[in-house]
N, C-alpha and C positions, 0 to 999 in steps of 0.2 A: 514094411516097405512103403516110401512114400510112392503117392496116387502115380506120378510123371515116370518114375523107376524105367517099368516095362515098358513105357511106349516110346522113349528116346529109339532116334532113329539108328539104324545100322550106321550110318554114313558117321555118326558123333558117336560111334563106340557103342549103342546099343545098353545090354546091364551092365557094361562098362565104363562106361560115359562117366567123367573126372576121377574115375581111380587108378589113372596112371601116376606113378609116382614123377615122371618125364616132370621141370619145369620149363617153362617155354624160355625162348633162351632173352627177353626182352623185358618178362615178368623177372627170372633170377638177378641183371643186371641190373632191374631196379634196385631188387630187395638187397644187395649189394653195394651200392650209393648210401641208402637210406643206413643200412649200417655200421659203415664208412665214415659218413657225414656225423652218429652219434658219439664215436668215439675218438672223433678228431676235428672237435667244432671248430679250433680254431684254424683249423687246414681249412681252405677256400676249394669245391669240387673245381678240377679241370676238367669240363665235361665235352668230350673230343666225339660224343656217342650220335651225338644229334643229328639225323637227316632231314632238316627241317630246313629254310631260311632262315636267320636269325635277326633279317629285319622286318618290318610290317609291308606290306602292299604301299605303292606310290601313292603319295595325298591326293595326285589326280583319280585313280581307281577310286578311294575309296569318298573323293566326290559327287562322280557318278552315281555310286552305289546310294548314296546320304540322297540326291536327288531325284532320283527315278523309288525307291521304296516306298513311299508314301503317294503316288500317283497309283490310281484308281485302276487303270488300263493293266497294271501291273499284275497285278491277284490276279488275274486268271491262270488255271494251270497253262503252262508252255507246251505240255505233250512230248514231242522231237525235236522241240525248239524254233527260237524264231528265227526267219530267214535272213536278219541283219546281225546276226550272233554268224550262222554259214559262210556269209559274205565275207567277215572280217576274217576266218578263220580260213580260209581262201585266198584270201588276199594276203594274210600272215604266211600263208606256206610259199607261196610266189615272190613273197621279196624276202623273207628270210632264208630258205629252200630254194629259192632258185627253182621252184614245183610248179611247172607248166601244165594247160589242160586241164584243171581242178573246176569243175564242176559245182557251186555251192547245195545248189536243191538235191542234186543227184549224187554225188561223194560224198559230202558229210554230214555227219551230224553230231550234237554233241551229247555230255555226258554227265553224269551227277558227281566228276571226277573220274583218272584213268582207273581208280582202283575197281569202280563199282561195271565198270567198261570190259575190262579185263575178268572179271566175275560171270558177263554174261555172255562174254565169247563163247565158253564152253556147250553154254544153252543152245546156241545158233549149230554146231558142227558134231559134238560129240554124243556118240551112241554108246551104248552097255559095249566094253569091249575093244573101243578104238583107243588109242595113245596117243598121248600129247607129247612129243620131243621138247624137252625145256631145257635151258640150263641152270647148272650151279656152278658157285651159288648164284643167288637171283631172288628176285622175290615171288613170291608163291601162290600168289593167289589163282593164274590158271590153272595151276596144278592141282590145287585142292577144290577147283569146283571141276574138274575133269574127276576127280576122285570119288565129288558127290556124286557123279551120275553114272557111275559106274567104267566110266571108261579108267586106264591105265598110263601110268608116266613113265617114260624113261627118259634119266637123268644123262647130260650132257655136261662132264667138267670141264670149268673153263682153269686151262693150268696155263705156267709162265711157257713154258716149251712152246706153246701152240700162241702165244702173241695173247694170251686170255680170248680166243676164238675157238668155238665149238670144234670140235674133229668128228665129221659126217662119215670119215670111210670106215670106220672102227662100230658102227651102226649096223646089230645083224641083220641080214634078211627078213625074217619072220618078225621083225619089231618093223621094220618100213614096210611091208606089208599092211599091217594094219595100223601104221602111224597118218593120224590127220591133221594134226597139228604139227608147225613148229615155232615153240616161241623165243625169243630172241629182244635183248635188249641192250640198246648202244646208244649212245654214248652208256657205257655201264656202270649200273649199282651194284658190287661194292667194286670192281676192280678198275673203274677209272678208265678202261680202255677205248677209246671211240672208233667208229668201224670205217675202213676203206670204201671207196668202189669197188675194190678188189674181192674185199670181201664178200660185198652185197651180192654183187655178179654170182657168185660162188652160190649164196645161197636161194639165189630166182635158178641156176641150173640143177642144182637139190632139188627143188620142190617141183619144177616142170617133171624132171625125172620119176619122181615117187609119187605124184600126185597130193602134194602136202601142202595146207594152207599154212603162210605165214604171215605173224604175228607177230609185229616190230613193234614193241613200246619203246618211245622216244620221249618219255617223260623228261629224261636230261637233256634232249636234242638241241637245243639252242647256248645250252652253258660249257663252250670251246672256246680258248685261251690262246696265247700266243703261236699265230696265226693258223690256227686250225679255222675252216669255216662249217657252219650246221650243213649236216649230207642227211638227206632223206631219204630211205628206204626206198618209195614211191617213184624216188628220180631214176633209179637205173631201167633201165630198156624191162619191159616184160614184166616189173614188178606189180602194178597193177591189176595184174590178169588173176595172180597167186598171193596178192598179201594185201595187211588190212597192217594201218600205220595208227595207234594210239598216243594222243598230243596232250599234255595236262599244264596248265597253269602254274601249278604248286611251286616248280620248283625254280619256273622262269622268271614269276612273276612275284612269288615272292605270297600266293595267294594259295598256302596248304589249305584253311580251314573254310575258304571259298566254296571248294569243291567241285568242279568246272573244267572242262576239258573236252577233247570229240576225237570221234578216230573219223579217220577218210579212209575210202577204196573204191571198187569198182561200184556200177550200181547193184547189182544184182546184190552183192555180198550187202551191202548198207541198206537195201530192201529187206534182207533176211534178221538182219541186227535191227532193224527197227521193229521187226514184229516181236521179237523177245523183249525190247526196248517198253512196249507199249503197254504191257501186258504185267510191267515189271517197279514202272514208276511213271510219275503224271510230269516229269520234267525239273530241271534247278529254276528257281525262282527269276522270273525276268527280270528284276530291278538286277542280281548277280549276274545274269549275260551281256547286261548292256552295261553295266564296269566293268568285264569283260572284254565286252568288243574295243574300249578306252585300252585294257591294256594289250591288247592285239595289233594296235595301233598303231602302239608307240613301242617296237622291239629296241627301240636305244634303252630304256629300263632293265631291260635284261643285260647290256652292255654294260651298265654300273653296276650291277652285281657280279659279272664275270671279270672286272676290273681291281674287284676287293678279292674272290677267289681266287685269283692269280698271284695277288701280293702275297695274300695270307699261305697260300702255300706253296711259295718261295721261302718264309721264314719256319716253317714246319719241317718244309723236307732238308733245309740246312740243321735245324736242329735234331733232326731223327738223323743224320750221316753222322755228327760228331760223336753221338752214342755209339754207332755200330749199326745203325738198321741198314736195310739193304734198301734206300727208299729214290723213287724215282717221281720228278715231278708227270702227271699226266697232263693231259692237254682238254680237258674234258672232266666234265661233274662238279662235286667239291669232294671228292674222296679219294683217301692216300690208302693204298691198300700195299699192307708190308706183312713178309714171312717172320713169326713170330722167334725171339729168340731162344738157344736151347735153354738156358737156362741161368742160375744167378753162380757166380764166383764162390759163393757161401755150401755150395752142393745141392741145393734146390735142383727141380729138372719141371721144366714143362711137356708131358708127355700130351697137351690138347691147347687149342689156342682160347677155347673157355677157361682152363687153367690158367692161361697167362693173363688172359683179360680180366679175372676176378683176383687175382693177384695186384692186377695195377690199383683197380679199386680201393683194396685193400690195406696195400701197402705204400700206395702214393697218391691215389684219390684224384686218379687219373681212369676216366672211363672212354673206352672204344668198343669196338662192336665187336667180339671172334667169329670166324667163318671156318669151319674144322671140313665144310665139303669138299675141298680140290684141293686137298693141303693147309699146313697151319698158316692163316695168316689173320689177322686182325685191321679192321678198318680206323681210319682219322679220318673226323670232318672237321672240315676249316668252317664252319656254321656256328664256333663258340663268339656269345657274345661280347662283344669289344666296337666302344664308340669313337677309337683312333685307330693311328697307324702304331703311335706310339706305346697303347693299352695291346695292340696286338704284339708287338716287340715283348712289351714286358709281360706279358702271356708264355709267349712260347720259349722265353729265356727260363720262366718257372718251371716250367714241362719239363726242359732240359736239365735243370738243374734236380727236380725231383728224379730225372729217369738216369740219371748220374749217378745219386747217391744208389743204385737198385745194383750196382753191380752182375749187369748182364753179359751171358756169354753167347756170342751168336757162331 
């Protein structure tokens, strides 16, 4: 037995730890591409799977960045960060947000990215025992460190019936009890859907009621398209008092591998995150907060990226209607989230949307992301590379034409 065997923790499976035969479903879609791509070199991947940006940070950002790195003052650890990194970020939620009363020193602070933000939520509120209300699908990371620490999840699907919005009255007793968390994320990763006032309201009287803190990740918050405008969590009446708004870079700005982001809320809550904050990492590099505060700046950058998501999928969800999909454009994200078909003309049958989505791979070398939690459905991201209007035309004419010859029955 090697030395490491026995001392893996319970939380990683303990003498279990990598022998599950389970593959992660992001490691299988690789390994699916790669052998795709060998046996049909000359097929070109249409890789539709990407939740990335697909172009680089503005030359402005990354002058900043080229600037301030090599300045002396810089090296020093940041800690909680600098207070002209809060100001911008303040100043960003009030003229994009429309977020009145923001507080720089005392609301926020920032982050080494939402993801690593979202990781140490759970540090700050959950005990052995208490539950995190999350949804799915959604991405996962409170839920899996609410798991390390022993507390509990219960999962919340977001289906088409309910508008892809959580259903709180269907919540037993004995789970809101000891639920302390709820997390929640709108504009949504994968189903596109961006959230009301109506909604928000809904969910500050949820949480007064149960006593449950929420947890708005607004990583997409600012990428809304014809004429939706960014609504902030924090903006409705009372939310404040009960919720903490996590804001990232990546996806506005076009800056994934930056790493950079902050959440805001009350002080009290942001006193409490910063002690786990402190204890956890020495801060993102300052020369990366001050191209940062550059693109905090200037939110018209995110307005040319919402300009190309809106084209590109106008040409996507016209081509996913002529096949048979049931696809609707959203007004939010870059993701087209459509119900998988049943199956091919030839008598195939997709009984999972991992089946259909390794199937496209496979057989059209067309990759998207499957989602089998709330029903089959499979994500598109408009984030394929293409350095025209015209490269995107002739893109998603390929798409159509590959999912043409597939002979699908929906």
């Amino acid at each position: 037995m090697d030395f490491f065997t026995d001392k893996i923790s319970e939380r990683l499976g303990g003498l279990e730890f990598e022998k599950s035969t389970a593959i992660y479903k992001f490691a299988r879609i690789k390994r699916a591409k790669e052998e795709a791509k060998s046996k049909h070199p000359e097929l070109p991947l249409i890789d539709m799977g990407v939740g990335e940006p697909d172009l680089p940070a503005d030359v402005g950002v990354v002058s900043v960045l080229a600037e301030e790195a090599g300045k002396g003052e810089n090296r020093f650890y940041s800690d909680n960060g600098i207070p002209e990194f809060q100001e911008a970020a303040a100043t960003y939620l009030k003229k994009v947000y429309k977020l009145q009363g923001i507080d720089p020193g005392r609301n926020i602070i920032h982050g080494i990215g939402s993801k690593p933000i979202l990781a140490m939520i759970p540090l700050v509120f959950i005990n052995p025992g208490d539950i995190a209300l999350t949804t799915i699908p959604g991405y996962p990371v409170l839920a899996t460190y609410t798991k390390y620490l022993g507390g509990e999840v219960y999962n919340l699907p977001l289906l088409k019936e309910n508008s892809f919005y959580p259903d709180f009255k269907g919540i037993p007793q004995n789970v809101l009890k000891r639920a302390k968390l709820l997390y929640i994320n709108y504009p949504n990763n994968p189903t596109g859907q961006a959230a009301t006032k109506e909604f928000y309201q809904e969910v500050v009287e949820f949480a007064y009621k149960n006593n449950i803190v929420v947890i708005a990740d607004s990583a997409y918050g600012a990428i809304t398209y014809d004429g939706l405008e960014p609504l902030s969590f924090l903006s409705i009446e009372g939310a404040m008092d009960v919720g903490m708004e996590v804001h990232s870079l990546s996806k506005a700005f076009n800056m994934t591998g930056w790493r950079i982001g902050f959440i805001a809320s009350n002080e009290k809550a942001i006193r409490a995150f910063s002690t786990v904050k402190d204890n956890t990492d020495s801060g993102q590099f300052r020369a990366i907060q001050k191209a940062a505060i550059y693109a905090l700046n200037h939110p018209e950058l995110t307005q040319k990226n919402n300009e190309r998501y809106s084209r590109r999928m106008e040409l996507l969800i016209n081509a996913l209607r002529e096949i048979g999909f049931d696809a609707q454009k959203p007004k939010s994200t870059f993701y087209c989230y459509v119900p998988c078909p049943k199956g091919t003309k030839s008598g195939m049958k997709f009984s999972s949307a991992d089946e259909f989505s390794e199937f496209l791979i496979k057989e059209a070398l067309i990759s998207t992301v499957p989602w089998d939690e709330a029903g089959r459905y499979i994500r598109f991201s408009v984030t394929y590379e293409a350095d025209s209007f015209e490269m995107e035309r002739k893109r998603m004419e390929e798409l159509k034409n590959r999912l043409g010859k597939l002979d699908l029955i929906f």
